[in-house]
C-alpha positions in Angstrom: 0.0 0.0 0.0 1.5 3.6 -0.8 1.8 5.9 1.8 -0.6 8.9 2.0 2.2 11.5 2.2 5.1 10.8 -0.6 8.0 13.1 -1.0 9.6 12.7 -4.6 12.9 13.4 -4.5 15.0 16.4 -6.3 16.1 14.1 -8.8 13.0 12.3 -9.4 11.0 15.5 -10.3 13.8 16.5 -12.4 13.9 13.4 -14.5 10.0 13.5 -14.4 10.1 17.1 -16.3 12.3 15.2 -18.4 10.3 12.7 -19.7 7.7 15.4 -19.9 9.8 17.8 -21.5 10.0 15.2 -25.1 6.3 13.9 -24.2 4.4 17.2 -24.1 6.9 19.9 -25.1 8.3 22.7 -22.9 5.3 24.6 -23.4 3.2 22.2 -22.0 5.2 21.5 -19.2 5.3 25.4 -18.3 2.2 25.0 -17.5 2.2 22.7 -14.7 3.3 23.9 -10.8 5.9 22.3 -9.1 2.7 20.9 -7.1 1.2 19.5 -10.2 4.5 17.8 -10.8 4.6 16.0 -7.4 1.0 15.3 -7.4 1.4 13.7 -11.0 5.1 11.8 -10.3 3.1 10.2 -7.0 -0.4 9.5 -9.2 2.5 7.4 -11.2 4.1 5.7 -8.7 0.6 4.9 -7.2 -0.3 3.4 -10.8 3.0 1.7 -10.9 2.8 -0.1 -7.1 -0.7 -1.1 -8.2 -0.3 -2.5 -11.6 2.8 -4.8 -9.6 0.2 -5.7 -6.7 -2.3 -6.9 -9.2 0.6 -8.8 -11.3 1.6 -10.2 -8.5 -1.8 -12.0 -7.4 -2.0 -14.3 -11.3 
């Protein structure tokens, strides 16, 4: 089960706006708040520890 409070590391937001950068584009990015960013990089580890859970049970 994930945590309700995550803290993403420095270097894990700033290889999220990576990915995002080529993904989306810069503009796109610009749009989101360092908040957003958090909130999105723990949405994906939350999608990530529950697609291994439910692997994990076939």
């Amino acid at each position: 089960m994930i945590p309700n409070h995550i803290e993403l590391s420095e270097s894990a937001l700033t290889k999220l706006k990576e990915v995002l950068k080529k993904d989306i584009g810069e503009d796109a990015l610009q749009e989101f708040t360092e908040k957003d960013l958090h909130d999105f990089g723990v949405f994906i580890l939350t999608l990530t520890a529950t697609a291994i859970q439910v692997s994990m049970r076939k």
